[in-house]
C-alpha positions in Angstrom: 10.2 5.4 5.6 8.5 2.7 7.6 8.2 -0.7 6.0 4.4 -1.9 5.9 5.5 -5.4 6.1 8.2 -5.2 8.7 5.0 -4.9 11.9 5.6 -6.2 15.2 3.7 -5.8 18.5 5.7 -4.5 21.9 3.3 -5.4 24.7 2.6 -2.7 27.3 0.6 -4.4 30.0 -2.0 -7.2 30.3 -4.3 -5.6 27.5 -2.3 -2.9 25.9 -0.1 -3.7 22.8 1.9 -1.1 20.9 1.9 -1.4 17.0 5.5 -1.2 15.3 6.7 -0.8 12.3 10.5 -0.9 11.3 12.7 1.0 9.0 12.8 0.6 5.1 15.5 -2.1 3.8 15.7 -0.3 1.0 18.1 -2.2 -1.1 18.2 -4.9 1.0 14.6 -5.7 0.6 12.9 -7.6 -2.3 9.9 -5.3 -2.4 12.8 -2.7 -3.6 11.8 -1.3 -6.6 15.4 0.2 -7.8 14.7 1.5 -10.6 11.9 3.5 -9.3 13.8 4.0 -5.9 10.8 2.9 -3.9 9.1 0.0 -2.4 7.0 -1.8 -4.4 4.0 -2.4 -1.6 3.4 1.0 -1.3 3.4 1.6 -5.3 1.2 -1.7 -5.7 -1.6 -0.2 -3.6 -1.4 3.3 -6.0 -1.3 1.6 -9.4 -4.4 -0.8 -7.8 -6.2 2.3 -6.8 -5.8 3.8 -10.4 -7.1 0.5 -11.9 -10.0 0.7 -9.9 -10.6 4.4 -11.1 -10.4 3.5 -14.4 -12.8 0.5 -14.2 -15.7 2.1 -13.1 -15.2 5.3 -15.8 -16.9 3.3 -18.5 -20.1 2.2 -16.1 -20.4 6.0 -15.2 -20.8 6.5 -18.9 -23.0 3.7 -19.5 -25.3 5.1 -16.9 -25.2 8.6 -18.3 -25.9 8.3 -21.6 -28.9 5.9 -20.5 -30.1 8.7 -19.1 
């Protein structure tokens, strides 16, 4: 797995750069969710996106039963 965190740029020319990201810590990292065996960044964005679903149920239902 590639760590979103770990990015670095390897230049190619005079206007080309090459985007890089390195290997997972795993363990190593503090991001490391072990009991979930994952990294935390990439389950932050998930549970974020589920919030967001959830928030904007109740407005949907607000709106239909205006209706």
């Amino acid at each position: 797995m590639k760590c979103p965190l770990l990015q670095r740029y390897l230049i190619e020319g005079e206007n080309k750069a090459l985007e890089v990201f390195d290997d997972c810590l795993k363990e190593e990292c503090a991001w490391w969710e072990g009991a979930g065996k994952r990294c935390a960044v990439l389950s932050l964005s998930r549970q974020l996106w589920l919030l967001v679903g959830d928030a904007s149920m109740p407005a949907e239902k607000i709106a239909a039963a205006g209706k």
